[in-house]
Structures are given as C-alpha cells and as structure tokens.
C-alpha positions as CSV (number, residue, x, y, z in Angstrom):
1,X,10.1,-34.2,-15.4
2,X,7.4,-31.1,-16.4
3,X,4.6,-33.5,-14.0
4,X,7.3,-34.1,-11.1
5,X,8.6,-30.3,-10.2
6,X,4.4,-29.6,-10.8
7,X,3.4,-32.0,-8.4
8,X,6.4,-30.8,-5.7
9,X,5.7,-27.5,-6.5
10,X,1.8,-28.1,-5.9
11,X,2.9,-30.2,-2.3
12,X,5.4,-27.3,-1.1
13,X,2.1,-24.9,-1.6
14,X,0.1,-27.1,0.6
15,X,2.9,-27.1,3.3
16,X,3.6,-23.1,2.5
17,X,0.9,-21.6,1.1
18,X,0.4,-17.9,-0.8
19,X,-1.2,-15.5,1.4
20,X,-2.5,-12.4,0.0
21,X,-2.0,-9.7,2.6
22,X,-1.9,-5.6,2.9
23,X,0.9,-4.1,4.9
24,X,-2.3,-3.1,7.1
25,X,-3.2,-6.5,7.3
26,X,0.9,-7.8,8.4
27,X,0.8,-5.1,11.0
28,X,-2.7,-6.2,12.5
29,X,-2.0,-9.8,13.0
30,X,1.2,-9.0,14.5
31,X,-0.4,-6.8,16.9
32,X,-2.8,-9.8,17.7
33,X,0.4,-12.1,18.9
34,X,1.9,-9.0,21.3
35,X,3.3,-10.5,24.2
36,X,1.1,-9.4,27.6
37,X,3.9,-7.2,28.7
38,X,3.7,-5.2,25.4
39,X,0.0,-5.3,24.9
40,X,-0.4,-3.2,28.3
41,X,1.7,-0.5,26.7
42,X,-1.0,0.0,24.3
43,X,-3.6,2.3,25.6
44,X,-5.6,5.3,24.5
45,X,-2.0,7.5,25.2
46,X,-0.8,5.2,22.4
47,X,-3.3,5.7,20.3
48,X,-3.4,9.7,20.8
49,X,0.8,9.5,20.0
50,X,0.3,7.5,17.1
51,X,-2.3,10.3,15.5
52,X,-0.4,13.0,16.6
53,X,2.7,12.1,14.6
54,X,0.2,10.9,11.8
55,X,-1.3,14.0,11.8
56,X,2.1,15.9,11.9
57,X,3.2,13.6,8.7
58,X,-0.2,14.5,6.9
59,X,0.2,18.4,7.7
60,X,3.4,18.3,5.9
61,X,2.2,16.1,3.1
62,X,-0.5,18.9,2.5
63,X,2.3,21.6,2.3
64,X,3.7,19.5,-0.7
65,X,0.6,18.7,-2.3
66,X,-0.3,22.8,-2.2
67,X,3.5,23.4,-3.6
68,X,3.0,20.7,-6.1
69,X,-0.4,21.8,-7.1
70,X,0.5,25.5,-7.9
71,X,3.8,24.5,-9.8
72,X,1.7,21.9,-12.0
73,X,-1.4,24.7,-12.4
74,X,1.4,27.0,-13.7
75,X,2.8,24.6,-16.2
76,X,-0.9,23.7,-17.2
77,X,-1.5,27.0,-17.8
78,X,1.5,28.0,-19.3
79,X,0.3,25.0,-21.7
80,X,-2.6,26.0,-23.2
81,X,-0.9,29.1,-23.9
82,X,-2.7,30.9,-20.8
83,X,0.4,33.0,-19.3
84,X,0.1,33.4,-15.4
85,X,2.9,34.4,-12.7
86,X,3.5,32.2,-9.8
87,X,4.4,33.2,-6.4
88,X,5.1,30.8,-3.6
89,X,6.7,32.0,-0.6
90,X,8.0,35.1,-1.9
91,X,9.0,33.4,-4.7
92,X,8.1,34.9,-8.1
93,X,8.4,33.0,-11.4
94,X,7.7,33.7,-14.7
95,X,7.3,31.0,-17.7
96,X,11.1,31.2,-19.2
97,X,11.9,28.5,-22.3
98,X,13.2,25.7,-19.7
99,X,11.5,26.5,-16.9
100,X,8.7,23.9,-17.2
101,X,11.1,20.8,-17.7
102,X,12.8,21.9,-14.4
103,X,9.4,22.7,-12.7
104,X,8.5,19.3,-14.1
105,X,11.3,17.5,-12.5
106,X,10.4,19.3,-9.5
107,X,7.1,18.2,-9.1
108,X,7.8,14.5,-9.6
109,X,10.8,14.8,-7.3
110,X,7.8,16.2,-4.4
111,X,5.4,13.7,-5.6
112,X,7.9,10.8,-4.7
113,X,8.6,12.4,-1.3
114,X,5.3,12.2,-0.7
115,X,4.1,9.3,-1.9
116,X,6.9,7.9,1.2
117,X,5.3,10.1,4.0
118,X,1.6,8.8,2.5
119,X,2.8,5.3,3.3
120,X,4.5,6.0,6.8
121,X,0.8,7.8,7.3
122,X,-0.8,4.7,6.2
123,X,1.5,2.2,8.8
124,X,0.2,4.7,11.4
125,X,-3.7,5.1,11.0
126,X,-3.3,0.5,10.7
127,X,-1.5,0.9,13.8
128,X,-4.2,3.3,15.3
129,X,-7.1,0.7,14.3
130,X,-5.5,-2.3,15.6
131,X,-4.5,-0.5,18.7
132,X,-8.6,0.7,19.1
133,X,-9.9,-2.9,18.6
134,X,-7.7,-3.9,22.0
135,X,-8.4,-0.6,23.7
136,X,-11.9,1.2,22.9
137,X,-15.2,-1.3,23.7
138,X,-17.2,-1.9,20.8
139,X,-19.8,0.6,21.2
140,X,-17.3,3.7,21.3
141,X,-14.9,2.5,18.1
142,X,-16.9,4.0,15.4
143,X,-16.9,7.2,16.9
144,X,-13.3,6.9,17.7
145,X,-13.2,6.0,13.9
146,X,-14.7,9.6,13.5
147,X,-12.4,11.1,15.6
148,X,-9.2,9.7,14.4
149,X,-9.3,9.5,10.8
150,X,-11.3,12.1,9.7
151,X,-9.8,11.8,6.2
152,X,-11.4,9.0,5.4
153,X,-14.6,8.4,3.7
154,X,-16.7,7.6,6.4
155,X,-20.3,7.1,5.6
156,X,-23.1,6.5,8.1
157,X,-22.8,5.7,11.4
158,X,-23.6,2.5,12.5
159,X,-24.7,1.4,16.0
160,X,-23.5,-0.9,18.3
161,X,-26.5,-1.5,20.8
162,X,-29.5,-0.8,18.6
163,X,-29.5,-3.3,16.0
164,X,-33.1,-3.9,15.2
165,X,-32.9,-0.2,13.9
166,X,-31.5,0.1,10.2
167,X,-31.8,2.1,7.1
168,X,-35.2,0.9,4.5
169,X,-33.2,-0.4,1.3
170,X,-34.1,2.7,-0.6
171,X,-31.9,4.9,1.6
172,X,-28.8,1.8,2.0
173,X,-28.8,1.7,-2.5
174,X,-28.5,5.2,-2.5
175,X,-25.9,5.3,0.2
176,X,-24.0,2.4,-1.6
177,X,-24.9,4.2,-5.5
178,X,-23.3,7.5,-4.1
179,X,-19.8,5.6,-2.9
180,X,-19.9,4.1,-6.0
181,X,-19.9,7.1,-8.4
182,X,-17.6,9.6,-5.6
183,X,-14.9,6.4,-7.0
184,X,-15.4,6.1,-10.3
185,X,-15.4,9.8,-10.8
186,X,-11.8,9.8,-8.9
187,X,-10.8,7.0,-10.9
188,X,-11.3,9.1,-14.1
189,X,-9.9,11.9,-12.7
190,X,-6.8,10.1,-12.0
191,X,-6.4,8.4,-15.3
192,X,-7.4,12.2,-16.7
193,X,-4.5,13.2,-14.7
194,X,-2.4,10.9,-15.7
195,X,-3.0,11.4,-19.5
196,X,-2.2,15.0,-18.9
197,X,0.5,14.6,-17.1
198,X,2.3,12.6,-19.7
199,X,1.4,14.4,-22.7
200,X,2.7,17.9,-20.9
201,X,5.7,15.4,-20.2
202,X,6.0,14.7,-23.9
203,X,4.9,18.1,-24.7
204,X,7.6,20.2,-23.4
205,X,10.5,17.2,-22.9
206,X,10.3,15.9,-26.0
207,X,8.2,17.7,-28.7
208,X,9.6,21.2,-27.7
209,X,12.7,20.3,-25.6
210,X,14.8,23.0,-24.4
211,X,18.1,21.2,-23.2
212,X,18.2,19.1,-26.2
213,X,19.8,15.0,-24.9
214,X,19.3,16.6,-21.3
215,X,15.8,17.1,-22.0
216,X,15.0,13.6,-23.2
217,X,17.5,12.4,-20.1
218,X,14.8,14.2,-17.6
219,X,12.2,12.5,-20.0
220,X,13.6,9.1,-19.1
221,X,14.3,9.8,-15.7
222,X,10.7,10.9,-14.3
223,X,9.4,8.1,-16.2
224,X,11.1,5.9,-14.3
225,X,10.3,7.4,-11.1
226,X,7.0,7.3,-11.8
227,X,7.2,3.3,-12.5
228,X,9.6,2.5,-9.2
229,X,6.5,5.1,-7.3
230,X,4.0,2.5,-8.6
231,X,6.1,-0.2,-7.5
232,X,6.4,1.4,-3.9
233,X,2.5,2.2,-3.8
234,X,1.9,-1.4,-4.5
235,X,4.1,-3.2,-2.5
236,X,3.6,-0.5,0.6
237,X,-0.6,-0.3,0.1
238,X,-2.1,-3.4,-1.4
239,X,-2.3,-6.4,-0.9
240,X,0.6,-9.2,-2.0
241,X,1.9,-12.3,-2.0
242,X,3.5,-13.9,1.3
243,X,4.8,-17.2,1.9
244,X,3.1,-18.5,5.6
245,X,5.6,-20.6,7.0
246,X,3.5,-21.6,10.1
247,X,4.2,-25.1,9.6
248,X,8.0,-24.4,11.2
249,X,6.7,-23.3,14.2
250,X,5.0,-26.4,14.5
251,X,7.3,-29.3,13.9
252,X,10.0,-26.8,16.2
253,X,7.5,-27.4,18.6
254,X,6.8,-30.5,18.3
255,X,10.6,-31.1,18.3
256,X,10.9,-29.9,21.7
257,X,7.6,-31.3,23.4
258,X,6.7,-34.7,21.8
259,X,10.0,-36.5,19.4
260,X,7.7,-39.4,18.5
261,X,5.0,-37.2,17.1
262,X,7.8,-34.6,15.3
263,X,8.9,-37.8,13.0
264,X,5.2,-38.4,12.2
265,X,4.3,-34.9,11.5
266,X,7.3,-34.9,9.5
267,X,6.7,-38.0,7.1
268,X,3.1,-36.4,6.7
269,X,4.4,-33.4,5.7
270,X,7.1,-34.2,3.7
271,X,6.1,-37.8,2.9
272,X,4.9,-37.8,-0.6
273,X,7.5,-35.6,-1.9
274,X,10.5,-37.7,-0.4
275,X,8.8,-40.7,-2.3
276,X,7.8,-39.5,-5.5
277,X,11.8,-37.7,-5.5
278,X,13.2,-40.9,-4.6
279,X,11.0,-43.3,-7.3
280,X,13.0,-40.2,-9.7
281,X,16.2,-41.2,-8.3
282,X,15.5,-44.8,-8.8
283,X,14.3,-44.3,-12.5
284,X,17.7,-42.9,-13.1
285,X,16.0,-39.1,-13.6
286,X,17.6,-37.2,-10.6
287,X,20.8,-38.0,-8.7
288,X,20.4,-39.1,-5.5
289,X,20.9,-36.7,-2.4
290,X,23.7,-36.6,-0.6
C-alpha cells in the first residue's frame, strides 16, 4: 500500500507539479497574461502612480522605524545601566520600573505594522518592474531602475547598446567581493539584533519582571508575534510552494475544440493511475469507486 499512494503521489506531481515562486514572481507572470484592453492601461502614468503611493507607504514606514528606533535606543540604554530621557513629539519619558515592558510591547506592536506596509511596498515596486519591462525600451530601463527604486542596492550600470565594453575581472571581483561582505555584515547585524533583542526581552520580562504573570503574559505574547511576523515575511517575500494546475486549462480546452483528442489527453494523463488503482481494487486492497 506504502509503494501505491508513492507512485500516485509521484504521477499527481507529474500532472501538478511544485512551483517555487516569490509573490514578485506570481504578480509578474500574471501581468504577462493581461488581456490587450488592460495591458494599454499600463503606461508610464501607471508606473509614476504606482511609486507615488510606494513612496507615500515607505515615507510612513520611515516615521515608524525612527519612533521604533529611539524607543529601542532608550531601552538599550536604560540596559546597560546608561540613564538617558527620551523625547518624541513633545513627548518626554523617563525610565520608570515598568516602563520598558510597555515600551517593549510597543515596539513590536510598530514592528508588525510595519513589516505589513514593507510587504504592500514590496507588491508595488514588482508591480513597477513588470509594468517597465512592457513600457520603457530596453536601453532606458536601467535608468528607470535608478529612478524608481532608489532604495535598492543598485550597483554598476550596465549598458544596453555598448556591449563589447565591460569591466577587466579585477574591477567585476571586487564589485561582486564588496556585495558580498555589505550582506554578510547585515546578516550579522541582524542575528546581533536579534540576540539583543531577546535577551532585553528576557531581561526585563522575565528576569526582572515588573507586573509579575502579566509580565511573562507580554513575554509570551511578543514572542509569538514575532513567529506569526516570520511567518508573514516568508510567505509575503520568498519564494514558496505553488501547485500549477495548467493541465486544466488544457483538457477544458480541448473539451471544447477537439472531444476525440480530450479522451486521449485524458487516458495519458490519468492513464496509469486509473490502472495501477484498479489492479488495487482487483487485489482486494481498495474498494472500488463508485
């Protein structure tokens, strides 16, 4: 029984495979299938819309991420036993017993926010590139690359109409060394961060908890934000499973333009499966269909 669900399950992925695909990704292909009368709404007004609310999302992103920063400099601070005020908008506050677990909540209840507008952002600039490969001409889209996404690590320009001029490989390995080390140094500053940020969690909600259960309840609680914001950033940024069910549109098809051929397509699809179920059924080791 193990060898017979293997082998159907190893026949349904030939008939629907596993892509691996980015949201990015999703958005571009669909923007590849638009039909004619919605492809000529996208033009560079489009384009120039789509940044502009990108750009509106980002400014406000940046306004949490200053917020967030001074409230988490404060608690750092206030940490390594380095007494500071903190003023934000008027605001004044100074370190209490019980201010840093709310300030703590806070700043993960900002960070979530946030990570939700970063992914809106994200839907937006794929939108922006797929809409510049159908509008711009290939010469002008990596300056319109400079022009619209700005925030992105860019690199060297690269040109469309001279290509027997390029870098010696000295200058491309140090170009490609440098990329290299700006991400691993960000990738230890985040897992630095990320220590930090849990022992100051365990620090002050645990070890030297104010609010006594309510303390270890916040405890709990941004923990589990911060798991379900993993979740999100995964699922919303990288690139996951997807089922590609292209083989309905094709016996639907089929169905409607050629019967003869849709029978045949269907016993080549589905052939082997319906026999080696129905040897199973014979054997006595499933019950037949109805």
């Amino acid at each position: 029984m193990t060898n017979f669900y293997w082998q159907q399950y190893r026949d349904w992925r030939k008939i629907v495979p596993i892509r691996w695909l980015s949201p990015g990704e999703v958005l571009s292909l669909d923007f590849e299938l638009c039909q004619p009368e919605t492809a000529s709404l996208i033009d560079i007004k489009f384009i120039e819309d789509m940044a502009k609310a990108r750009d509106e999302t980002n400014a406000k992103i940046k306004k949490q991420l200053i917020v967030s920063g001074l409230i988490y400099a404060f608690i750092i601070t206030n940490y390594f036993s380095i007494n500071i005020d903190l003023n934000i908008s008027g605001l004044s506050l100074k370190y209490t017993p019980g201010l840093a677990e709310l300030l703590l909540l806070t700043t993960n209840l900002i960070a979530s926010y946030t990570i939700i507008l970063q992914g809106n952002t994200y839907l937006l600039d794929s939108a922006i590139k797929s809409a510049l490969t159908k509008v711009e001409p290939q010469e002008l889209r990596e300056v319109c690359r400079f022009r619209f996404f700005p925030h992105e690590i860019q690199g060297r320009y690269q040109p469309a109409n001279l290509p027997h001029i390029i870098q010696p490989v000295l200058t491309r390995l140090i170009m490609k060394s440098s990329a290299i080390t700006i991400l691993a140094m960000l990738s230890v500053t985040l897992v630095a961060t990320i220590f930090l940020n849990i022992k100051i969690l365990y620090y002050y909600l645990v070890s030297n908890a104010q609010f006594g259960i309510w303390s270890t309840v916040i405890f709990v609680y941004i923990i589990s934000l911060g798991f379900v914001c993993l979740l999100y950033f995964v699922m919303t940024r990288l690139k996951v499973p997807y089922l590609d069910y292209t083989i309905n549109h094709e016996l639907e098809l089929l169905e409607q333009v050629d019967p003869r051929r849709h029978r045949e397509r269907l016993r080549e699809v589905f052939g082997s499966q319906n026999k080696r179920r129905s040897e199973m059924e014979r054997r006595g080791f499933l019950r037949p269909q109805n």
